[in-house]
N, C-alpha and C positions, 0 to 999 in steps of 0.2 A: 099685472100691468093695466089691466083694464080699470080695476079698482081707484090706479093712480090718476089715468085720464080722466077719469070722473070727477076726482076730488079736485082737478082744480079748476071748473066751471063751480063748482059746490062754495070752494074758499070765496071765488070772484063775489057770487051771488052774497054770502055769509058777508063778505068786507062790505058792500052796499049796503045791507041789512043793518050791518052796523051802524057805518054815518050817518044814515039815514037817525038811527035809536044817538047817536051822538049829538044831533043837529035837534032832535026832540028835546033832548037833556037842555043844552043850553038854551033855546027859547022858553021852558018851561021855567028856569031858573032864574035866567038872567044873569049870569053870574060866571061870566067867560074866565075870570081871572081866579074859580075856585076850580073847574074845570082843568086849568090849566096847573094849578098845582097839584090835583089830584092825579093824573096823567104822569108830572113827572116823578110823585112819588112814587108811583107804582110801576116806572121803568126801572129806579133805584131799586128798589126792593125785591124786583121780581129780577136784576139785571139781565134785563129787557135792551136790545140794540135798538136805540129810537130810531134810528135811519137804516134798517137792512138793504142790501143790496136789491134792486130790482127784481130779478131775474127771481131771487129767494123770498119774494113778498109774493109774486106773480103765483110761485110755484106750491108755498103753504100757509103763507099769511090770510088767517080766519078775521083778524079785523083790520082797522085802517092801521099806519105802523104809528107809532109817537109822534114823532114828527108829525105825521100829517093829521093827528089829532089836535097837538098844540097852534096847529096851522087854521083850524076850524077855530077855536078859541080864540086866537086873536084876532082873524077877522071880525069876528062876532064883536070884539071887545073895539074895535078900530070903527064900527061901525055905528056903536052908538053914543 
């Protein structure tokens, strides 16, 4: 049980870590719209639930979910 409490300040931190390494990616590239097919191939492939339930993103989600990947990519793409 303890193990479990830990791991989901661990995933929180990991999902940050992530965006963060996401948000790197597309400035570096420039390139929001390859980002963003790359994303959804790899929800197909891996069928991957782009939109999990809250509660189950909160509780083991280690990066950001699809959705909210593809949601960094089009801002990015809407921005410039």
């Amino acid at each position: 049980m303890v193990s479990f409490a830990l791991q989901i300040p661990g995933n929180a931190l990991s999902r940050r870590v992530e965006g963060s390494a996401d948000a790197y990616a597309l400035h570096l590239t420039n390139d929001p719209a390859a980002f963003i097919a790359v994303e959804r191939k790899l929800a197909v492939q891996n069928l991957a639930e782009p939109d999990p339930p809250g509660w189950l993103q909160f509780l083991f989600g280690t990066h950001p979910s699809t959705l909210t990947r593809i949601g960094y990519g089009s801002r990015v793409a809407r921005a410039r």
